[in-house]
C-alpha positions in Angstrom: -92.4 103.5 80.0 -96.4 102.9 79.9 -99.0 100.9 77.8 -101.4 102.2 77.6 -104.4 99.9 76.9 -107.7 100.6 75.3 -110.8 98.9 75.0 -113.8 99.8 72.8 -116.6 100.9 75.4 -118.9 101.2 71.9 -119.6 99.6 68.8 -116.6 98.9 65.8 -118.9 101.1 63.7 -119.0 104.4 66.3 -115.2 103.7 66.6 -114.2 103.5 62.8 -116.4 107.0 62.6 -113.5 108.5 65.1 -110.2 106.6 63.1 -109.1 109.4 60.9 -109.0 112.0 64.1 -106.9 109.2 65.8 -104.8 107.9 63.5 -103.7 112.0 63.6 -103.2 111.8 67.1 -101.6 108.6 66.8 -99.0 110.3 64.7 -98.6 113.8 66.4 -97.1 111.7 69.3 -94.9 109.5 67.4 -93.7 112.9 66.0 -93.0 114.0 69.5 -91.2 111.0 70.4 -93.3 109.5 72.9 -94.9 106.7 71.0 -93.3 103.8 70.1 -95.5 101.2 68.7 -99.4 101.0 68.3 -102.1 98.4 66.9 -105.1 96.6 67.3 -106.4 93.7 70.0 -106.9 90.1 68.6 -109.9 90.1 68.8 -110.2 93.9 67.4 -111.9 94.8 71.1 -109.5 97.6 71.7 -105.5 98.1 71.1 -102.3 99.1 72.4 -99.8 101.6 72.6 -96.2 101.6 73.5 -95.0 104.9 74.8 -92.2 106.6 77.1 -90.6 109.8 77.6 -92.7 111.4 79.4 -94.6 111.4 83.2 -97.3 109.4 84.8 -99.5 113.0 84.5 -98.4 113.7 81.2 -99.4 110.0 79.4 -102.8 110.3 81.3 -103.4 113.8 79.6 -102.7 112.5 76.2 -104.7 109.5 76.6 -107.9 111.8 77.6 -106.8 114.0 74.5 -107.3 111.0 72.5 -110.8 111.7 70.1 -111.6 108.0 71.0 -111.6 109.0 74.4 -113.2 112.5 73.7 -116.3 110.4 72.1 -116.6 107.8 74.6 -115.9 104.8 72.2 -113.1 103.4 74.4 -111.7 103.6 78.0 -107.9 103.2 79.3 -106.0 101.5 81.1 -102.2 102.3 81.8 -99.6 100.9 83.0 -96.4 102.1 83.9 -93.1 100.0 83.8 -89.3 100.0 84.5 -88.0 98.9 80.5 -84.6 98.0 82.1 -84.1 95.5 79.1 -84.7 95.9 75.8 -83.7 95.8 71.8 -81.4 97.5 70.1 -83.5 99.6 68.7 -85.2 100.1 71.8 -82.1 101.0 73.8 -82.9 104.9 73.8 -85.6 104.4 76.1 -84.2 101.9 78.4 -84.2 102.4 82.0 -82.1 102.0 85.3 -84.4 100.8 88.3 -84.5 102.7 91.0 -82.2 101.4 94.1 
């Protein structure tokens, strides 16, 4: 499982000119499964995503597929974890470590 966390490399205003394209992108990977929760920072300097399913290679080419990233309002950072507890309603994506 990864977050994958962004922070705004611009200003609000350049980023709110690129929301529409990512709120699509946002919700072509919750489609495919691999998103699980989003939202903003407090403060609103960047947000988060919750995602699994997929490799290490895979969640850095969606992240550089992102049009946030593609305008240069906001850089990543991602980090992969071992979700070997979770909710209920998280239990699909739970993991075994590795022995």
């Amino acid at each position: 499982m990864f977050v994958m966390e962004l922070t705004y490399t611009a200003p609000v205003e350049a980023v709110e000119e690129e929301m529409d394209a990512h709120i699509a992108w946002l919700d072509g990977h919750y489609a495919a499964g691999v998103f699980l929760a989003s939202g903003r920072k407090v403060p609103r300097d960047g947000g988060v995503i919750l995602a699994g399913g997929v490799s290490r290679a895979e969640i850095e080419k969606i992240a550089a597929e992102d049009p946030f990233t593609v305008a240069g309002v906001c850089a990543y950072r991602i980090t992969e974890f071992l979700a070997t507890k979770t909710s209920a309603d998280l239990s699909t994506v739970r993991e075994s470590p590795v022995l």
